[in-house]
N, C-alpha and C positions, 0 to 999 in steps of 0.2 A: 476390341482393340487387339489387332496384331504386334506378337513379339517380334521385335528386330532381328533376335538371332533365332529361337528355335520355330520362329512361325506360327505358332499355337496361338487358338483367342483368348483371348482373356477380357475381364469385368472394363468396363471404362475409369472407374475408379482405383485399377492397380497399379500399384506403384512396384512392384516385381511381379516378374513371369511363374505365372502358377506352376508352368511344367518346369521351366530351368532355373528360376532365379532371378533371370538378368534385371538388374534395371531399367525402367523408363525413363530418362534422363532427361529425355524432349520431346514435348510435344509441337508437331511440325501446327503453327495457325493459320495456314493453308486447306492441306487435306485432313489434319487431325489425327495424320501417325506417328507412331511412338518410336524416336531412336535412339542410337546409343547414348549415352551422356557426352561422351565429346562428339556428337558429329557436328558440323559446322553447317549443312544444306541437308535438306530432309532425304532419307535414303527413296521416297516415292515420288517426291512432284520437284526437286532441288532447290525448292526456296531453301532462302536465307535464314539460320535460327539463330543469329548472333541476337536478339533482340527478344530471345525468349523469354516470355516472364514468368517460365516455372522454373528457372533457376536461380542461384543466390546472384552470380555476375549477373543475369538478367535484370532481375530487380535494382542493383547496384550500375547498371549502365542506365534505368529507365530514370531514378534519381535524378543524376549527373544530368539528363538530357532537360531535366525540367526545369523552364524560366523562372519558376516562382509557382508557390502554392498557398490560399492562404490558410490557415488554421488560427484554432483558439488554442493558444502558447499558456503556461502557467512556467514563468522562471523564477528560480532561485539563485540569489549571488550571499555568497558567505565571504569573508573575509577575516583574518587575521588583526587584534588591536593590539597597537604597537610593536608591529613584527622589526621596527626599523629596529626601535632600540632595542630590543631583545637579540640582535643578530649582533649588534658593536658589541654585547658582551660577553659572547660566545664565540671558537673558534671557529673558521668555517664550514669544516667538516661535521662538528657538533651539531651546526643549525641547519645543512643540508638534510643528516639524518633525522633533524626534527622537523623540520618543512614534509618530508619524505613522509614518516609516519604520521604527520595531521592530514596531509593531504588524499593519505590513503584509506585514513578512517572516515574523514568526511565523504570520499568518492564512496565507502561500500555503506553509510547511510544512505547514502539517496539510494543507492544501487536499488538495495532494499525493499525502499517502495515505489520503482518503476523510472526512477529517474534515470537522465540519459546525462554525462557531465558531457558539454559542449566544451567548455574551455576551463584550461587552467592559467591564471594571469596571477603570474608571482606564487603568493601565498593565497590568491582567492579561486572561489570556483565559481562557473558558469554552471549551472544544470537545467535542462529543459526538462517539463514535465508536459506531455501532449504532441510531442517529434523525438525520435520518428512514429513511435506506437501512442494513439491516443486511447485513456480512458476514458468511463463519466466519470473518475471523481479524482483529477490531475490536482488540483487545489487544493484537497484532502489527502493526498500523498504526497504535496510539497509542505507543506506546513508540518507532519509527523516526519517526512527526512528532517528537516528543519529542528526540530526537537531533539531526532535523533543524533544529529552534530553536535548538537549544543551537550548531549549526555556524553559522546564520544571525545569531547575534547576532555569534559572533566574526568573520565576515567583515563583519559591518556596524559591526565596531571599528576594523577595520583602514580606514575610510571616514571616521569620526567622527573619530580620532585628530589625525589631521594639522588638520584643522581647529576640532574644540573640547577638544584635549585632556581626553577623558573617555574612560572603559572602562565599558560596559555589560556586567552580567550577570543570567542571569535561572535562575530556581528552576522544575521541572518536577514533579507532585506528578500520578500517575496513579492510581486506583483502578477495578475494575469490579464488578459486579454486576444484581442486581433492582432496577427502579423501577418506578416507574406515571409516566407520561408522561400531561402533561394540561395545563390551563389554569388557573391558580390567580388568576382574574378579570383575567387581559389576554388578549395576543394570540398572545404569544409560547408554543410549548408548552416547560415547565418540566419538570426530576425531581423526582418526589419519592418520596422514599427517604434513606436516609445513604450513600448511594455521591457526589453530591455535598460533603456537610461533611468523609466522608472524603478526599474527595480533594484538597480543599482544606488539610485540615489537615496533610495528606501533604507536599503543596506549602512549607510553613511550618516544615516539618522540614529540606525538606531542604537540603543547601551548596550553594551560587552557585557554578554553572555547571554541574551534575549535575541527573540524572533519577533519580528514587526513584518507588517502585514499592512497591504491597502484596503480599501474598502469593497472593492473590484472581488479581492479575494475572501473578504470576511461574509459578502454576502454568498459565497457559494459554500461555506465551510459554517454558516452560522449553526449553533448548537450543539457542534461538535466539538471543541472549544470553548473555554473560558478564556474570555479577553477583556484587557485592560483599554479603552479609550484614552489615548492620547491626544486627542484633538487634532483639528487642523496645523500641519506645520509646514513651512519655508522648507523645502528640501533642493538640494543642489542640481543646475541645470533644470529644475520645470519651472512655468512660468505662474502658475497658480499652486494656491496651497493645496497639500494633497491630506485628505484625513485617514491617519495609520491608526492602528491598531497595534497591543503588543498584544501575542501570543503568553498566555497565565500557563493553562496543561489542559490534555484532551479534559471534555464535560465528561467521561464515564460510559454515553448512553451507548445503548448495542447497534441501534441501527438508526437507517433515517425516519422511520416508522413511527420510534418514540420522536425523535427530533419534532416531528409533522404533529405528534398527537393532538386533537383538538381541531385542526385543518385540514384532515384526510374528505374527500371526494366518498360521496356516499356506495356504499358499498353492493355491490348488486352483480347479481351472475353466478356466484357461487354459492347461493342455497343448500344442491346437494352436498357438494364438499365438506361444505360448515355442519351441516345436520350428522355425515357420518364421522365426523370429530369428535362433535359432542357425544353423538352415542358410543363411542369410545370411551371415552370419558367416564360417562354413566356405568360402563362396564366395567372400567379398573376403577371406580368406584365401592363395585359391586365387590371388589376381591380378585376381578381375573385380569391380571397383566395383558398389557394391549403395545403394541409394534405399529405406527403407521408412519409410512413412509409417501411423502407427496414429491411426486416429479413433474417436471415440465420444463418449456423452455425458460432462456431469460426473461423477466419480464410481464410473462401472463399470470402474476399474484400471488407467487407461494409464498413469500413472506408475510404478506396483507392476511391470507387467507390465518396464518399461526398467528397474526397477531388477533387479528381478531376471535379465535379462540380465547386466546388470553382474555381480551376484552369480555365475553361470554361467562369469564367462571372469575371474574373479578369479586363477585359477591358470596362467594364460593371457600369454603376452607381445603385451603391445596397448597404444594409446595410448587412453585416454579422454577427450574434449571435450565438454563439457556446458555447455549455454545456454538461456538462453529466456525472453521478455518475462513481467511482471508489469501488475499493474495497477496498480502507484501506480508505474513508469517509464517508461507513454507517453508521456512527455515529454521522455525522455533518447531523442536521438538516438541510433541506432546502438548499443542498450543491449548486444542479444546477444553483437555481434561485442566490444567492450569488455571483455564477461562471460569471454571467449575470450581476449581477450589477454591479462586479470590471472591465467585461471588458465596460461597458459603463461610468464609472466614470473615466477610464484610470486607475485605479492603478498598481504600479511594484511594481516589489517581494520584493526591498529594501524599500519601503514606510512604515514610521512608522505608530501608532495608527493615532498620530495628523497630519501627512501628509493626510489620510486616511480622515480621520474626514472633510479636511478643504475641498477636494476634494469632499465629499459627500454635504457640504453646499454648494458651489458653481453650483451641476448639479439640485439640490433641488430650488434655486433662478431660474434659468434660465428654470426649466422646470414650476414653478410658475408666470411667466412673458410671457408663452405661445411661447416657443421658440424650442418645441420638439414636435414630431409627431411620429405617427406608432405606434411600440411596446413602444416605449420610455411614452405612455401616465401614462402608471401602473406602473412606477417607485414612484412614490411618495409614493405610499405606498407600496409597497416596502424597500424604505430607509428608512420609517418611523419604519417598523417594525426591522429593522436591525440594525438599527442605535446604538442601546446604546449596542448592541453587536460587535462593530466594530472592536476593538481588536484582541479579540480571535477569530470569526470566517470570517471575510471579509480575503481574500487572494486570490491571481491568480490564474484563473483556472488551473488546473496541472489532462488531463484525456488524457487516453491510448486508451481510444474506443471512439472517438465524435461524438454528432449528429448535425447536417448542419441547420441554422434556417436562410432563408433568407426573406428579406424583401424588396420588392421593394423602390428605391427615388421615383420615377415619379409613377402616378397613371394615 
């Protein structure tokens, strides 16, 4: 690929001129030369690049141009219980800044886990999960925002309280399915389908402070979750009954792997892999600490391959520590190591701060009395450093991709 300005070749895949600098701002889809970021017609053949799709306008004109698309949608609608009367006894200014600040905690949970908020209607919110960027696991990111709002209002009570004597609570109504994704004469692209009315309606059903959930989305999130069966109910605007579910709290497990356990598709092709595991294994068994690190793309079995490890030395005396980042907790400092301490302190998902806390003094005394070995030695400081953040960031590890950390008992 020729530079625009100083003429030199360059890789096809650079995005600046090895010799000057410059950017490649567009690639003409024509001849396939590189110009400057604003040119308007290619500086070789003068096609048109208004329509180029390696730029952000590109992509945002190619949007705009499209009739409809369809996708599998996962929405969330939240809403405000009894925003009316909470607003007659407050000034208006008062409840502007309180609309303001719910509306802005609820926007940065979803944010959090991938969600996109499409509309804000009053005091409620619209968020798509799977437009514009789809994941696989849009349903298991709506249901955890979902949680996450439901935890953001009650810490943004404990803020309100003292100074306007009010308690906020809000309704969490998720549904998923098929839309067609388009423009229904604005700007904005809309669904349309009944996976919105559903989900709204869903929202409408359920009790203030809880996340209810259709069946739609319980079968893509089963196991990950603890849920309450509410039965079939009359919800507003559908014409048959729909069966919801409330959302209880995440089940705890690390991946979909346990979720599966019992159902996994017989295991085959990775012989060598598994064999040099274990001889791993057998060798920090031996006394000599072992480092393996397993790469590859998405997809082709690294987490199957460590679980079945696990599997392997089940009958085995060892210790098992398992960790590992997500994408909706690069945000959480220090998530792994966290991920590590709860599962050595025993925490569950139901555990409050001061369940939490008392659990943390208690592996603190016993690992100060000389009562822990191994990895266990670097906890101290560890909790020390964690500790007065116990709250808000200690929680059960909750990760989709895990990495295997074993540790022999016997030396």
């Amino acid at each position: 690929m020729r530079c625009w300005k100083c003429g030199s070749e360059n890789p096809d895949r650079a995005k600046f001129c090895i010799e000057c600098a410059s950017q490649f701002g567009r690639r003409c889809p024509s001849c396939k030369a590189a110009n400057p970021p604003t040119a308007k017609f290619c500086l070789e053949c003068a096609k048109s690049l208004e329509g180029d799709l390696t730029t952000a306008a590109g992509v945002a004109s190619a949007r705009q141009a499209l009739d409809g698309e369809r996708r599998h949608l996962t929405r969330l609608f939240c809403d405000l219980v009894n925003s009316t009367e909470i607003a007659t006894n407050l000034d208006a200014e008062d409840w502007h800044d309180i609309a303001a600040r719910y509306q802005s905690a609820a926007a940065a949970a979803a944010k959090r886990f991938g969600g996109n908020v499409a509309k804000y209607l009053g005091d409620g919110l619209m968020v798509h999960f799977g437009w514009p960027e789809a994941h696989e696991n849009d349903a298991e990111r709506a249901v955890r925002a979902g949680l996450g709002i439901v935890d953001e209002v009650a810490a943004l009570n404990g803020r309100l309280a003292p100074e306007h004597q009010i308690k906020l609570s809000v309704r969490v109504g998720i549904h998923t399915g098929s839309v067609v994704m388009g423009h229904g004469g604005g700007t904005e692209a809309d669904a349309f389908g009944d996976v919105p009315n559903v989900a709204s309606s869903v929202q409408s059903a359920a009790e203030p402070g809880s996340v209810w959930i259709t069946a739609a989305v319980r079968n893509l999130v089963s196991g990950l979750f603890v849920v309450e069966d509410r039965g079939e109910q009359r919800v507003k605007g559908i014409e048959h009954p729909v069966q919801l579910y409330r959302i209880v709290q995440a089940s705890g497990v690390r991946s979909r792997l346990d979720v599966a356990a019992g159902h996994l598709t017989r295991f085959v092709g990775r012989e060598i892999e598994l064999a040099t595991l274990v001889d791993r294994w057998e060798r920090a068994a031996d006394g000599e600490g072992q480092n393996v690190v397993v790469l590859g793309e998405a997809g082709v079995g690294k987490s199957r391959l460590v679980y079945q490890l696990h599997q392997h030395l089940a009958a085995m005396p060892h210790t098992w520590l398992e960790c590992g980042a997500t994408p909706y907790t690069d945000g959480t400092p220090y998530h792994p190591v966290i991920a590590l301490l709860s599962q050595g302190l025993g925490f569950a998902p139901e555990d409050t701060a001061t369940v939490k806390l008392r659990k943390l003094e208690v592996g603190l005394r016993a690992l100060a009395s000389g009562g822990s070995s191994g990895p266990a030695r670097g906890l101290p400081r560890l909790a020390a450093a964690h500790a007065a953040a116990a709250e808000p960031r200690i929680a059960a590890a909750q990760d989709d991709r895990p990495a295997g950390a074993v540790e022999p008992r016997h030396k």
